[in-house]
N, C-alpha and C positions, 0 to 999 in steps of 0.2 A: 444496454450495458454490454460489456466484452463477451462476446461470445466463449474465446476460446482462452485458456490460463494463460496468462503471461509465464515471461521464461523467470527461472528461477536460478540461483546458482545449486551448490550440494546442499540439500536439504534431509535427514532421517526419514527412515519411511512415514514414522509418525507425524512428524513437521510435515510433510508432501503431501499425505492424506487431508490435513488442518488446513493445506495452501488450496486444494482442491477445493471441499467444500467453502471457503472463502471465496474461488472463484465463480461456485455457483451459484452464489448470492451476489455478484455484482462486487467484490470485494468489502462488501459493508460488515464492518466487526461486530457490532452489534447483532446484528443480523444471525453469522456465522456461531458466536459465541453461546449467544443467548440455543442456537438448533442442537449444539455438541451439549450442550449441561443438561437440556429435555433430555438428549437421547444417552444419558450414560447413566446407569439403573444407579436408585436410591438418591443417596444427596449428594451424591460429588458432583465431579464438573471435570471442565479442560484443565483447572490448575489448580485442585484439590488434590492435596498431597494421596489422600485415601484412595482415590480411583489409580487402580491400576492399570500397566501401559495394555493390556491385553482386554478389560474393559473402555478403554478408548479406541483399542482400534475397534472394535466390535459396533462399538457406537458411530464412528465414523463409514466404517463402512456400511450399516444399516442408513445412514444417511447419504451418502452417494449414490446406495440401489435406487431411494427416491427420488421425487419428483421434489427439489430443491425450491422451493416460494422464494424470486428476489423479492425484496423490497419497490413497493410502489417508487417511480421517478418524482422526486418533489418539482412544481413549478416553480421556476424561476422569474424573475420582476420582470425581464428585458435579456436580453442576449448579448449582458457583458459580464462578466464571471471576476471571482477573486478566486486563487487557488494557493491554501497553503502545502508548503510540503517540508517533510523531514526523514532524514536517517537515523538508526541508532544504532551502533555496535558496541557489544562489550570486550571491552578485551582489545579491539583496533589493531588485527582481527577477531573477529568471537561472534558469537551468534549474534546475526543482524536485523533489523526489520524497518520495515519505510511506514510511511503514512503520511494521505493527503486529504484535506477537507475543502469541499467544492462551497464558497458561498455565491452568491449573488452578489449585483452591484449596492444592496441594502444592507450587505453582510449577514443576510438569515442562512444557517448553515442548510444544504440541501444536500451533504451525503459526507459519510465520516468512514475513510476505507483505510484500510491494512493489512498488511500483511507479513508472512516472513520472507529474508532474501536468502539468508544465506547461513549454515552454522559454522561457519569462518572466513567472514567474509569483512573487509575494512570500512569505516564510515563513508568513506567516498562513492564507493560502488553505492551503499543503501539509499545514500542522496540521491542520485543515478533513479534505480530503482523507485524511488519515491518518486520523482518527477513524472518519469515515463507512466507509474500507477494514475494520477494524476489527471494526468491531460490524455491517458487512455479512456480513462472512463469520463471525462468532460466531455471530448467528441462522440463516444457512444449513448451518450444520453442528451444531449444539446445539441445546436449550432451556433457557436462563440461568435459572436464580432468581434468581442474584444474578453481579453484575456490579464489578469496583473497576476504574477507568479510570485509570490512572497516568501523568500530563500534565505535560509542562512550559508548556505556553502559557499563561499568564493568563489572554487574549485570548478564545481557548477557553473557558477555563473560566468565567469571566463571563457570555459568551454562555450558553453550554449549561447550565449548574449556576445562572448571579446573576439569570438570566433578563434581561439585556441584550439591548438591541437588537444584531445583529452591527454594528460598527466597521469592520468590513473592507470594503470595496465587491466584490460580487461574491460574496459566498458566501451567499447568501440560501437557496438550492438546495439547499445543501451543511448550513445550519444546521436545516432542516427535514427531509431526510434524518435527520438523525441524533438530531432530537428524536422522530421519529416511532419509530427503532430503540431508543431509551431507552425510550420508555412504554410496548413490546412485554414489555419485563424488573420484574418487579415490584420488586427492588431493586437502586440502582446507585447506585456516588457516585463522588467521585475524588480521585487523593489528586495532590500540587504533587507536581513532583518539579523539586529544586535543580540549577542548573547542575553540581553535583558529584557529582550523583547519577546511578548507571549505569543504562541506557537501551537495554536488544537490539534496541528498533529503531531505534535512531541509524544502524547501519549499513545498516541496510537503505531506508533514506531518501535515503543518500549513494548507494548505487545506482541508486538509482530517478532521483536527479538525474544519474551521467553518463548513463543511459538516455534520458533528456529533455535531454542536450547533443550528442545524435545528429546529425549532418547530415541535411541532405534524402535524401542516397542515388539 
């Protein structure tokens, strides 16, 4: 899994804390989520109105002192991969978040990650974002042969696949990332996928934006 945290755009302290332990779990939401709700006293949780921002930082940071358990690497069938991925911004700009879920070539899901980008940041960057999430953490835990990237963004795909210049201002970073994680895979391509077409990690995108609609704390 990625050793060290991906870059983030401006995130609240409390959203940067949440990105943190996300990252020491290998980005797995489940993972992350499920550690924040043990360690916040009583019943609340990460997105229980009743916990206060000053019992989550307390929580988060009691979880950071530790010793973080990623989640075991699920086996894969063979060494060709599906990978979905999504952005979501509210607001275009407004609190943003990505999410990508690693299948196999059988489609059995083997990791569902998320995170936040950004608390004002526009859907294109979190598309960005989510790829680079993605295919960072498919090369730290596999060796791809083969790769099919399953996108809704044009924009994306233009870029990374038309060999366009990025359109977006500000993901220069983010578009070299992930050309540099493509030519590591000897084959990858990507297939559109229609507004009406379903997406595992649309939700985990929607997460990663209230995570990035966090207060300062």
């Amino acid at each position: 899994m990625t050793e060290e945290s991906l870059p983030s755009e401006y995130l609240s302290p409390l959203a940067t804390l949440v990105d943190e332990v996300l990252a020491g779990v290998g980005y797995e939401m489940a993972a992350a989520t499920d550690a924040i709700d043990d360690a916040v006293p009583g019943y609340g949780g990460l997105f229980d109105p009743t916990t206060t921002p000053g019992e989550l930082r307390r929580a988060l940071d009691e979880l950071l002192a530790s010793e973080l358990a990623q989640p075991p690497v699920s086996e894969p069938t063979d060494d060709s991969f599906i990978l979905y991925v999504d952005g979501s911004s509210r607001g275009n700009p407004g609190p943003a978040g990505a999410g990508a879920v690693i299948m196999d070539s059988g489609e059995t899901q083997l990791a569902r990650l998320g995170r936040p980008v950004g608390s004002r940041t526009g859907n294109n960057t979190a598309e960005y974002v989510a790829l680079q999430l993605g295919l960072s953490e498919l090369l730290a835990r596999y060796e791809p042969h083969s790769v099919e990237v399953r996108i809704d963004s044009m924009t994306v795909i233009r870029d990374i696949w038309g060999g366009s210049d990025p359109t977006e201002s500000g993901v220069d970073a983010y578009s070299e990332a992930i050309a540099a994680a493509l030519a590591s895979v000897p084959n990858h391509r990507y297939t559109h996928l229609a507004d009406s077409d379903p997406n595992p990690a649309d939700a985990l995108a929607t997460v990663g934006a209230d995570i990035a609609a966090l207060g300062p704390g």
